[in-house]
C-alpha positions as CSV (number, residue, x, y, z in Angstrom):
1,X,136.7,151.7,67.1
2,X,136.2,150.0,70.5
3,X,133.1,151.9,71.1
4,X,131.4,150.6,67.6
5,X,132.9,147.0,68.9
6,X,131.3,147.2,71.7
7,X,128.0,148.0,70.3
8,X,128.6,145.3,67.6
9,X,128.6,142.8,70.6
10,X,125.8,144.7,72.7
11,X,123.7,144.3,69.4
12,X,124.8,140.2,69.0
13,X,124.1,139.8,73.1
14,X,120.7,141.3,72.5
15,X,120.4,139.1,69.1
16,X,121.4,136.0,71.2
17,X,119.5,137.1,74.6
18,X,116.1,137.1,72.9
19,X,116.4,133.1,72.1
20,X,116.1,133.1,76.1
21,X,113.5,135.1,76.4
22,X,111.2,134.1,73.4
23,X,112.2,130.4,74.6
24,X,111.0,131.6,78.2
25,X,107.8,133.0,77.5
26,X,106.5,131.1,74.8
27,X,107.1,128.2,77.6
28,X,105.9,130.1,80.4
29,X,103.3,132.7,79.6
30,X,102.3,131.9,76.2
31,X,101.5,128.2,77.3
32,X,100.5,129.4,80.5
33,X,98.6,132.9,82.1
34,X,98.3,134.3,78.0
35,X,97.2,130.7,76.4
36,X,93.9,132.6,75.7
37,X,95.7,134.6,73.1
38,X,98.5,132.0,71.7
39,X,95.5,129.0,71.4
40,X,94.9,130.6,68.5
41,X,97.9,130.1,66.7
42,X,97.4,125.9,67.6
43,X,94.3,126.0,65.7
44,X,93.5,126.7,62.4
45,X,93.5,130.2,61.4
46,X,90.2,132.3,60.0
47,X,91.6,135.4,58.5
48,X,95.0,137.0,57.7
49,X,94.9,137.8,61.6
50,X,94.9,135.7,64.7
51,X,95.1,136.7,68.4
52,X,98.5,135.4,68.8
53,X,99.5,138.4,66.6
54,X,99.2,140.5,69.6
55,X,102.2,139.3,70.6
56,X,104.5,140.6,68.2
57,X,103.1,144.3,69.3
58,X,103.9,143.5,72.9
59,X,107.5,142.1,72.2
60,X,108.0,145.1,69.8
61,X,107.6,147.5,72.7
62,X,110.7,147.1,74.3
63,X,112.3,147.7,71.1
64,X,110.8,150.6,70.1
65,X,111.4,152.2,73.8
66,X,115.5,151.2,73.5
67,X,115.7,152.6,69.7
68,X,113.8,155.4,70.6
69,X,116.7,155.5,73.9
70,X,119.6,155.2,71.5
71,X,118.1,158.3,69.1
72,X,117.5,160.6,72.0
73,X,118.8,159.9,75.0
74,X,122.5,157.5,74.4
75,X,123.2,155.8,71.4
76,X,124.5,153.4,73.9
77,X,120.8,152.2,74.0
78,X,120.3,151.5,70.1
79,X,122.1,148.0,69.5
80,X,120.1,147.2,72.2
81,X,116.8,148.3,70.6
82,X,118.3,147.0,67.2
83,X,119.2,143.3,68.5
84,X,115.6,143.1,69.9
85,X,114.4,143.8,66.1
86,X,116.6,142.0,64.3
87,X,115.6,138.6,66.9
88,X,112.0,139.4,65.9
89,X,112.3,140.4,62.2
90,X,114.0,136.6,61.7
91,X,111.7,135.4,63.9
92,X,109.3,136.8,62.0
93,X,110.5,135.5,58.6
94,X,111.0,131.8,60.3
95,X,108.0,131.8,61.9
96,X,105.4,133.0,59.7
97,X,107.0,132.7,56.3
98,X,108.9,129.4,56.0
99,X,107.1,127.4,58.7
100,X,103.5,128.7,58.4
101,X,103.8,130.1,55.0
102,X,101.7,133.2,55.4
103,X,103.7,135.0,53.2
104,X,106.5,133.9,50.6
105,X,110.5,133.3,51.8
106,X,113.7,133.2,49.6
107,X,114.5,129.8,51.8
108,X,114.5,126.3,51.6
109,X,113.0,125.0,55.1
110,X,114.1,121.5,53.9
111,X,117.6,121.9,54.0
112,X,120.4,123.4,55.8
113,X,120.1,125.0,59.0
114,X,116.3,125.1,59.1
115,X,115.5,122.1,58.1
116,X,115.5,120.8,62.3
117,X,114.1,124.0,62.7
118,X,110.8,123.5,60.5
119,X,110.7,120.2,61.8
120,X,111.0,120.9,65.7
121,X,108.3,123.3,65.1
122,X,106.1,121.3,63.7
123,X,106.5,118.7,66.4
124,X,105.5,121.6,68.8
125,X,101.8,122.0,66.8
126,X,101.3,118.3,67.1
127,X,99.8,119.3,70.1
128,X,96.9,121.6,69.8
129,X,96.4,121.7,74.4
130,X,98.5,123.9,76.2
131,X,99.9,120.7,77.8
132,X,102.4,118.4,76.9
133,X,103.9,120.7,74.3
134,X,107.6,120.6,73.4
135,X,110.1,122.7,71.5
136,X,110.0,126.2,72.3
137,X,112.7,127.7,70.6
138,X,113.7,129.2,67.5
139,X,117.2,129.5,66.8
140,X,118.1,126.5,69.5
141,X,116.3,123.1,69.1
142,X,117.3,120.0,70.4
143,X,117.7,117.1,68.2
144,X,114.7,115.9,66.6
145,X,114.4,112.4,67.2
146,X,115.0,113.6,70.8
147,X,111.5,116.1,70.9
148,X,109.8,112.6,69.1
149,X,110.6,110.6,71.8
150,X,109.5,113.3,74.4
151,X,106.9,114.2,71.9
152,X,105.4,110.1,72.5
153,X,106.5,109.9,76.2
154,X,104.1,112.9,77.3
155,X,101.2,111.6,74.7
156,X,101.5,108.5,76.4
């Protein structure tokens, strides 16, 4: 029982963890060194595909690596691997379902906890530059009258 416990909260830490580093990259490398792939998710899309895609294969890496770990080497490794996708399969149905509507969501982005979600995120693609973007995150925003006054201080 304490080992499924602490798997439970290796799983959660991994869940959790990935806020950080999605927040991190999409901050730092996405809007920096790899803006050549993520510019096209700030303009408007021409297909069912865009470059920024390409990202979801590299984050899913990892994953796959620390499943494939917890299968054959220590299950120790799974939650781990398991966190990982669970971060990017709700990032996934955020992201492109309810915000971008590419495909169709069982949720209301107007109320409830996604609501500020929606709406941070949309603040972020008022800017269409690498520059002077804000709101990064997915699970964790900050309030939004707070990104529109940011939002207005770095247009300005």
């Amino acid at each position: 029982m304490v080992a499924l416990a602490a798997k439970v909260v290796i799983f959660l830490a991994a869940f959790a963890g990935m806020e950080v580093f999605a927040w991190a990259m999409h901050r730092y490398v996405m809007h920096g060194a790899l803006w050549c792939l993520h510019r096209s998710h700030h303009e408007p899309r021409r297909g069912v595909f865009e470059l920024n895609d390409l990202f979801a294969v590299i984050f899913a890496l990892p994953a796959i690596f620390f499943i494939w770990l917890g299968v054959n080497v220590s299950s120790w490794w799974l939650p781990l691997g398991l966190g990982i996708t669970a971060y990017g399969a709700a990032y996934a149905v955020f992201h492109d379902g309810l915000v971008h509507e590419r495909f169709r969501v069982p949720l209301n982005g107007r109320r409830g906890f996604w609501r500020a979600r929606v709406q941070a995120h949309r603040i972020h693609h008022a800017v269409v530059t690498r520059e002077c973007c804000v709101s990064f995150g997915f699970l964790w925003v900050r309030p939004i009258r707070e990104l529109k006054v940011k939002l207005s201080a770095v247009r300005s």
